[in-house]
C-alpha positions in Angstrom: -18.8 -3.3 -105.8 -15.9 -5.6 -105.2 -13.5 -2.8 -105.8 -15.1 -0.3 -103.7 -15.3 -2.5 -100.9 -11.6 -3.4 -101.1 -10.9 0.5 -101.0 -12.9 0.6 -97.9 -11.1 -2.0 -96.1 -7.8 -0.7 -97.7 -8.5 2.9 -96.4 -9.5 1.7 -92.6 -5.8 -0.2 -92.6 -4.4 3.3 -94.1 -6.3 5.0 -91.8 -4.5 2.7 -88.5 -1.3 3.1 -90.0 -1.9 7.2 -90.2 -2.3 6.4 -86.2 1.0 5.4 -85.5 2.1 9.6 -86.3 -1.4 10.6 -84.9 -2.3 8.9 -81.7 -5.6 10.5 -81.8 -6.5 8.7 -84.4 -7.8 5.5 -82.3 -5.7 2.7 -85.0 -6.9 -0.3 -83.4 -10.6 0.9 -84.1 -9.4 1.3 -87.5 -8.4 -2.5 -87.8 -11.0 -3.7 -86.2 -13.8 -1.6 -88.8 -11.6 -3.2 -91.4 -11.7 -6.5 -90.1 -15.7 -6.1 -89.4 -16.8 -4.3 -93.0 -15.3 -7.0 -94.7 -17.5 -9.9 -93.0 -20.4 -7.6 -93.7 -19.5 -7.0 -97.3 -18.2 -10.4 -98.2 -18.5 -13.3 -95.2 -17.4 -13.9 -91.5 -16.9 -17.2 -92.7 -13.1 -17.4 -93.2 -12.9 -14.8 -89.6 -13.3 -18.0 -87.3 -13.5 -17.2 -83.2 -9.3 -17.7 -83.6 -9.2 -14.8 -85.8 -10.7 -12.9 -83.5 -9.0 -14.3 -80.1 -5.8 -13.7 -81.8 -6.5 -10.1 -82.8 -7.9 -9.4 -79.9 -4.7 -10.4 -78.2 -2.7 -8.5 -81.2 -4.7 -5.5 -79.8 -4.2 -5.9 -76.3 -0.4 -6.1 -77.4 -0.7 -3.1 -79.1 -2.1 -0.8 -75.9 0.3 -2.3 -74.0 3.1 -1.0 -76.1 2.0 1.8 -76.1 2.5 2.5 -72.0 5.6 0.4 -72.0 7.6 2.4 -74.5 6.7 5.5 -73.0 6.8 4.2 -69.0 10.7 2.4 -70.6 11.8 5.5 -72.1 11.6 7.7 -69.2 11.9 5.4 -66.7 15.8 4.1 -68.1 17.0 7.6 -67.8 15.5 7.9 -64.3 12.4 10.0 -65.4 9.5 10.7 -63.1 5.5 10.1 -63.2 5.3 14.0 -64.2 7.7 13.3 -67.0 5.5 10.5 -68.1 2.4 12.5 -67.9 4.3 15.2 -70.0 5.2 12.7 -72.6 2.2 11.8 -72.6 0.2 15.1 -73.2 2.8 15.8 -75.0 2.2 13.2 -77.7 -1.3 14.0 -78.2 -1.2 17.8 -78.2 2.4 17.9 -80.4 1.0 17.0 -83.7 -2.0 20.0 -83.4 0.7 22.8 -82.6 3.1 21.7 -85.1 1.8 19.4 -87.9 4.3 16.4 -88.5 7.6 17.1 -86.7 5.1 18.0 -83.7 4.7 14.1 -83.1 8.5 14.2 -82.4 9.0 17.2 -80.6 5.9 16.6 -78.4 7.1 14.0 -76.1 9.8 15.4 -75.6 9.0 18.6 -74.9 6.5 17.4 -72.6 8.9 14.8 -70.9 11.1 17.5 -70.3 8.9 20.2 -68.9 7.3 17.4 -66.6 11.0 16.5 -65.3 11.9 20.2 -65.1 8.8 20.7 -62.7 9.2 17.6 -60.6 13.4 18.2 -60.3 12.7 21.8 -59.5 14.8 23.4 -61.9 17.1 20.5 -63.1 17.5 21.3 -67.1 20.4 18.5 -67.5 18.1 15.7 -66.1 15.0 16.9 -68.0 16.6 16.8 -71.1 17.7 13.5 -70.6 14.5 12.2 -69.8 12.9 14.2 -72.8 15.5 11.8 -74.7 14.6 8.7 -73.4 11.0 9.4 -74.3 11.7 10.3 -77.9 13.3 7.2 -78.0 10.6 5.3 -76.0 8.3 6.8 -78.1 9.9 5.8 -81.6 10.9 2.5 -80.6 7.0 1.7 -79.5 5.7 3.1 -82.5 8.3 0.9 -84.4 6.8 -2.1 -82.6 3.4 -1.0 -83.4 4.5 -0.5 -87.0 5.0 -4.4 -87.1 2.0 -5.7 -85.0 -0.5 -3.8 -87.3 1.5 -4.8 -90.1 1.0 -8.5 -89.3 -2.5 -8.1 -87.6 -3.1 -7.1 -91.7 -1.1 -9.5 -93.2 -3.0 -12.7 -91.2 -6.4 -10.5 -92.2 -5.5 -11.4 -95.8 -4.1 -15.2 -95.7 -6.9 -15.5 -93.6 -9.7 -13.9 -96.6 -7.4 -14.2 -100.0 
């Protein structure tokens, strides 16, 4: 039973990770189920109210990435709230209209079509802003990448 629980837990981190490429998948949740089936399974006991205020404030870190990459992005090469909202669409709808490189391609493409509309036509300065939220986007999801990653590794000092 020990083992299956620990593939349980193991899968819900897995499956938060997977969320960094798929922001539909809702990674924080992820966590948090992880966190929760193991004091159900084993004991809250070594999950003291800390644990919890600091993951909790690990997860409000992580949302807040999330805008602040993307707002950065287009916002440092002088991208507007369409090209936002583009990058944004454009991050949940890329990776359903083209699996894997779609999460890549997505904000951009919808950075740049967001720009395009706003500047009326300006390709040069939509393409730059599709750039800076490629970027944007990467370098949040890189942050992300190492906020999960030690949200996990206190989970486990924290139980082991």
């Amino acid at each position: 039973m020990t083992i299956i629980a620990w593939l349980v837990i193991g899968s819900l981190f897995v499956l938060s990770f997977i969320g960094l490429i798929y922001p539909v998948l809702p990674a924080s949740l992820f966590l948090i189920a992880g966190f929760l089936v193991y004091g159900w399974l084993f004991s809250f006991t070594p999950l003291s109210i800390w644990f919890w205020i600091i993951q909790g404030i690990l997860i409000l870190l992580l949302y807040a990435t999330d805008y602040a990459s993307n707002y950065f992005g287009v916002k440092k090469r002088g991208g507007s709230k369409h090209a936002i909202w583009g990058s944004t669409i454009g991050i949940i709808v890329g990776p359903f209209i083209i699996p894997i490189i779609g999460i890549l391609i997505g904000p951009f493409v919808g950075a740049i079509v967001g720009e395009w509309i706003h500047q009326k036509g300006d390709l040069k300065q939509a393409v730059r802003v599709g750039i800076g939220s490629l970027l944007g986007f990467i370098g949040g999801s890189a942050v992300k990448f190492i906020i999960q990653s030690g949200m996990v590794i206190y989970f486990l000092v924290k139980v082991l």
